[in-house]
C-alpha angles and dihedrals in degrees: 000000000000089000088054082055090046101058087051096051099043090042090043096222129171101233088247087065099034078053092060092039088058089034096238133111118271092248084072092054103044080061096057099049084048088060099240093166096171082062106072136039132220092258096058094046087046087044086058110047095047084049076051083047092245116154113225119194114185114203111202114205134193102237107252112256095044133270113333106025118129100191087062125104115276096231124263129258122203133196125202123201120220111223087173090116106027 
């Protein structure tokens, strides 16, 4: 979600135009500004930075300890940008 911010704001685009960019209303993305994380899946934030030609790339871990262990690392999750263009 913060990489999806991060492309408005670095960009600076209105959410009108960050709307046409991800190709969803603005209503979507007022949501997401306002950090209305339950609203959205993986899939759709995914969905729009590839439509803003971000690459995404999703590590999946195994938690440290083993399955089943709650103290453990949730995993990581990294973003690339794509500067190919700029």
């Amino acid at each position: 979600m913060q990489a999806v911010r991060d492309v408005i704001r670095e960009r600076g685009l209105r959410q009108r135009e960050a709307a046409e960019l991800f190709g969803v209303a603005q209503p979507r993305v007022s949501d997401l500004v306002r950090g209305k994380v339950a609203l959205f899946s993986i899939d759709t934030l995914v969905d729009m930075l590839a439509a803003a030609d971000v690459i995404v790339d999703v590590v999946i871990q195994e938690r440290r300890g083993g399955p089943g262990r709650r103290a453990a690392s949730r995993g990581r999750r990294r973003v690339q940008r794509s500067d190919g263009d700029r």
